[in-house]
N, C-alpha and C positions, 0 to 999 in steps of 0.2 A: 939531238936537238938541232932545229935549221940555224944556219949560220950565217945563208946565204938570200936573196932575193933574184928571182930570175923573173925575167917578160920573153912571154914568149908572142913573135909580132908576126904576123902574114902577111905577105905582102901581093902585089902581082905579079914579082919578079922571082917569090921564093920565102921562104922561111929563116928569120933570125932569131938567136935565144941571145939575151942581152942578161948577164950576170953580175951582180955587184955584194961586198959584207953589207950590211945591215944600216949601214950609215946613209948608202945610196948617195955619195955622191962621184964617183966613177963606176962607169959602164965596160966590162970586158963584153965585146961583140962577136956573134960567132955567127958561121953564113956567108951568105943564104946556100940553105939545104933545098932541097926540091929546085936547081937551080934552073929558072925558066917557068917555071911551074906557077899559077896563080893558086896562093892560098889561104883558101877564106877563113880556114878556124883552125889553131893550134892550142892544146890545153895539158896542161900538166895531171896526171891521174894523181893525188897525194895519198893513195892506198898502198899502191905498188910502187911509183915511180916512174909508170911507162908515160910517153910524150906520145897525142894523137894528133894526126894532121887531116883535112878537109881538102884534099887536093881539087883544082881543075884545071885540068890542060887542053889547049884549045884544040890539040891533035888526040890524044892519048885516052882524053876524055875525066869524069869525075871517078877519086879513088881513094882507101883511106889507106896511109900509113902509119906504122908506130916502130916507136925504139923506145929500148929498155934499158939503154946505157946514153941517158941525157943527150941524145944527138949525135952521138962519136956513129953511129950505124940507122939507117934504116929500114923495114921492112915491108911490102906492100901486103894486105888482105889476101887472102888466101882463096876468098869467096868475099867479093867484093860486092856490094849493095845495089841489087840489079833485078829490076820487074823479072814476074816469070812471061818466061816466052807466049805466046799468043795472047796476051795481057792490053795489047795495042797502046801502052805503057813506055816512054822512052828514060833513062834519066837523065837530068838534066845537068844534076849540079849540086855540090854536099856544099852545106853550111853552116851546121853548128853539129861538133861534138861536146857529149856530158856524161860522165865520169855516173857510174850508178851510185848506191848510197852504202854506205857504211858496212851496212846488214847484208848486202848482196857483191860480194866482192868477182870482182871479174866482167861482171854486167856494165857496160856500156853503152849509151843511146844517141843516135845520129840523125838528124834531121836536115830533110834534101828535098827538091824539087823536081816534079810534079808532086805537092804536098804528100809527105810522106815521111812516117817515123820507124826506124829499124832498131834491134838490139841486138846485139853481140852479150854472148855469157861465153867469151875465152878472151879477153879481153881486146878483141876488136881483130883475130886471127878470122873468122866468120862474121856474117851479117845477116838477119833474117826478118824480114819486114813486120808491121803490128798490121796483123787483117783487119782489125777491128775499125782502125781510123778510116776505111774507104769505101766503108758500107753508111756515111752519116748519112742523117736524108738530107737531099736539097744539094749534096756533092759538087753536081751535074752543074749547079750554078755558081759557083763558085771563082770569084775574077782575079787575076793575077794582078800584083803591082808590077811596079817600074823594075824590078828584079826578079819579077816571075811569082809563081805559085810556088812559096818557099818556106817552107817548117822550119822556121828559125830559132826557135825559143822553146827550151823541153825546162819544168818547173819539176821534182820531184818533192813532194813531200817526206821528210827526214824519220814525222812521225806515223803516219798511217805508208805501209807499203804498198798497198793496193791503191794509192790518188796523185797524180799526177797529171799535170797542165802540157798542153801546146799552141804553139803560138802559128801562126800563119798570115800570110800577108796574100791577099787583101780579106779571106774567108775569115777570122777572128780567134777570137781564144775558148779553146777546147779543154773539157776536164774527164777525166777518168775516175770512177770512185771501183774500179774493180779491175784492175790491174790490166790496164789496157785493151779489154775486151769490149767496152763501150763507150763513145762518148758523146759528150752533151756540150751546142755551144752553148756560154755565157755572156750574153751580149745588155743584162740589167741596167741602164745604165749611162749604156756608150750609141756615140752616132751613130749613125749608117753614113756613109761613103755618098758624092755624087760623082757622078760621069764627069771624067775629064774631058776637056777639052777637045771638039772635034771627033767623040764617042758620044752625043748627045742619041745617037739613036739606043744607047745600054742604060739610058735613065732608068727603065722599069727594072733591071737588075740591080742596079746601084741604089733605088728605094727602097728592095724588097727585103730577102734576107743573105744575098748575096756578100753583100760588102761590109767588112768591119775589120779595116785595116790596119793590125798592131802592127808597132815596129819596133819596141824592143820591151822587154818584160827585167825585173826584179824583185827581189824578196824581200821583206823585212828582217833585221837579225834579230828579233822578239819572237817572232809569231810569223810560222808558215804560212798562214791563213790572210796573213799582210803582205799587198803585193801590189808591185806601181808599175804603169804604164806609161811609157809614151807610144801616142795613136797618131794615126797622120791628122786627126782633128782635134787636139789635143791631148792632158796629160790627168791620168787618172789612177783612182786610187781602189783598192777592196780589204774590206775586212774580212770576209769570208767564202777566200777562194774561189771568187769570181761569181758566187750570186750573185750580189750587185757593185754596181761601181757609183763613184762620186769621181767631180772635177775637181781638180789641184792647182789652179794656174794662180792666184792671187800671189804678184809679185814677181812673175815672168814677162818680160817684156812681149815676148812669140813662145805661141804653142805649138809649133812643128817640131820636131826632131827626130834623133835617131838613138842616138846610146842613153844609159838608163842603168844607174849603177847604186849598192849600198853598200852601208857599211858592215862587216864582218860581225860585229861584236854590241855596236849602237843601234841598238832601234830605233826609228824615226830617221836616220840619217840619208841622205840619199841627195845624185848630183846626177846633172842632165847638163845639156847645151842648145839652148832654142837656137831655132832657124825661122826664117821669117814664108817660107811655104816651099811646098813640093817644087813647085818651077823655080824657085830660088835657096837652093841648098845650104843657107850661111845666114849670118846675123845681117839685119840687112844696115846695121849700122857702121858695121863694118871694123866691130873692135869683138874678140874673140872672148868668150866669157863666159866662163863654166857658174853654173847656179847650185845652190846646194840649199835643201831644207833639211835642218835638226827637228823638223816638227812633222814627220810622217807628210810632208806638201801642206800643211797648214799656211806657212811660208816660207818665202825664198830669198834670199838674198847672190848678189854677184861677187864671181870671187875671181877678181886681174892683176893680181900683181905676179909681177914678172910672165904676163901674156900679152901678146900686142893688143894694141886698141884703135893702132888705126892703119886704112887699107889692108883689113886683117881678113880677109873673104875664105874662112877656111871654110872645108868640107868635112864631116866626119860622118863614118857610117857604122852602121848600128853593135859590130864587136870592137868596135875601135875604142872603148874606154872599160877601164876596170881598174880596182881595187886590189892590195898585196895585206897580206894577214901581219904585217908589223904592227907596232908601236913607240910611236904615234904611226897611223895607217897612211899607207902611202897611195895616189890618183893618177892614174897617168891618162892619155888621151893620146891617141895618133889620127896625124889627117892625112888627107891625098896627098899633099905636097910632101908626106915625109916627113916632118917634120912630130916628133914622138917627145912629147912634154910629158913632166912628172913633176909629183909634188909632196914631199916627204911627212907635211905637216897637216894632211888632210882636206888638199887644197884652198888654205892660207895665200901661200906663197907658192910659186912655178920656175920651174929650169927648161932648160933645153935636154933632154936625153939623149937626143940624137937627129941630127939636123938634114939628112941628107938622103934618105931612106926610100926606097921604092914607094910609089902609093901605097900606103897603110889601110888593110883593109880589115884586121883585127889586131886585139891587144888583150892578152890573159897576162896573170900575175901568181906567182906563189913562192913559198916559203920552200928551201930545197936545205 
């Protein structure tokens, strides 16, 4: 039985695993691993126990490791996730690892840039790319956001093995109903993208079917089939695995954001943090304030106690918040300044975790 709570953080200076009992009110810190190393996703496997990292270095380049002894060691890939040669294919850059399911033990899935989804079945010792996502039609048009053309969001369904989601930025959210050999976007729903700024000559892209900019995806703990977005044009909802979507915003002050989180065990539960637009990465009020609706986004309510409220300008980006399977569930949130909040009661009430931290550029949670 776990005993323990662990966050495991990424930062751009390196990887820290922050462990606490169950009460969560002190942090033993341990780190940074990868030192030097920018890294964007770390995730605890809770099948095995092994730790996967999303390395990128700005010399050395994009790489995945793992250890199987909580951090004391680590290991680099063996066959590390890499176009085949004459592919005219470079990589760019790994960004989210995801643990397969239950049923298929050892499979693991990585999602990196130039849009592109890989799996590992030895648990992340090898890498071998999905054909199927680079044959969709329409590819070719396909626009990068402000962090590139990056598969950041892998959705598995728990109960059909053949279905599962990918998210991409700025191309949109992608479904599989046959185990990765084909997919369909699902865009029912949701805006289309315009040209930014000084790109007014890419409007007929950004009209057509080019654009449909998720930035970060989650689940419902009812129903796989229930799943919430935050879009760079707002924050949206599906009942049915992304046939269509509805808007959620009633009771959000801003619709932009980035992270996008539920709860483990409640249905409907779910907490985000508006930003006031893409050129402006933060509340533009200036007071930091995590939102949470118990109603599937029906509505929302703000939740600041013990978060600052004023000249509070944080930044947070799209793996920087998540959920720990205790009871009562615990929230944490890490921004660029470092600064790594948590909140034991569901995001009621907030602490400081840890004050002083490399820019935080993700934040996983689990039970050890």
């Amino acid at each position: 039985m776990a005993d323990r709570v662990a966050l495991f953080v990424g930062t751009d200076k390196g990887a820290f695993v922050l462990t606490s009992d169950m009460a969560r009110e002190k942090w033993d810190v341990s780190g940074p691993h990868m030192r030097g190393s920018s890294i964007d996703h770390m995730i605890f496997d809770g099948r095995d126990g092994t730790m996967f990292m999303a390395i990128n270095h700005f010399i050395y380049g994009p790489e995945v490791a793992r250890s199987t002894d909580f951090g004391e060691t680590w290991e680099k890939a063996e066959k590390q996730p890499r176009f085949e040669e004459g592919s005219g294919r470079v990589m760019e850059k790994l960004w989210n690892v995801q643990p397969g399911r239950d049923s298929e033990p050892g499979v693991v899935y990585l999602g990196a840039a130039p849009a592109s989804l890989w799996r590992s079945e030895d648990s992340g010792v090898t890498w071998h790319e999905n054909a199927g996502l680079q044959g969709v039609p329409g590819r070719d048009k396909w626009m990068p956001g402000a962090g590139g053309l990056c598969l950041h969001t892998i959705l598995l369904d728990p109960s059909n093995p053949d279905r599962m989601a990918v998210c991409i930025s700025a191309a949109g959210y992608f479904r599989s109903d046959d185990g990765g050999k084909t997919w369909v976007r699902k865009t029912d729903g949701l805006p289309l993208g315009e040209a930014p700024a000084g790109f007014e000559d890419l409007a007929v892209e950004y009209a057509g079917e080019a654009d449909h900019c998720v930035h970060k995806m989650a689940v419902d703990a009812g129903d796989a089939a229930v799943q919430y977005m935050q879009h760079h044009m707002g924050v949206f909802r599906t009942g049915d695995f992304g046939d269509s979507w509805e808007k959620i915003e009633d009771g959000l002050p801003e619709s932009f954001g980035f992270p996008i989180v539920t709860h483990p065990r409640k249905s409907g539960h779910v907490w985000l943090i508006p930003n006031q637009s893409g050129e402006f990465r933060s509340a533009s009020s200036g007071a930091f304030r995590v939102f949470k609706s118990e109603h599937g986004g029906d509505s929302w309510r703000a939740l600041t106690d013990g978060l600052p409220q004023e000249n509070a300008y944080l930044s947070t980006l799209r793996e920087s918040m998540t959920v720990d399977g205790a009871d009562p569930v615990g929230v944490y949130v890490g921004a660029k300044s470092g600064v790594l909040y948590g909140s034991r009661d569901e995001g009621e009430s907030w602490y400081e975790v840890a004050s002083s931290l490399p820019p935080i550029l993700s934040v996983e949670a689990a039970l050890v």
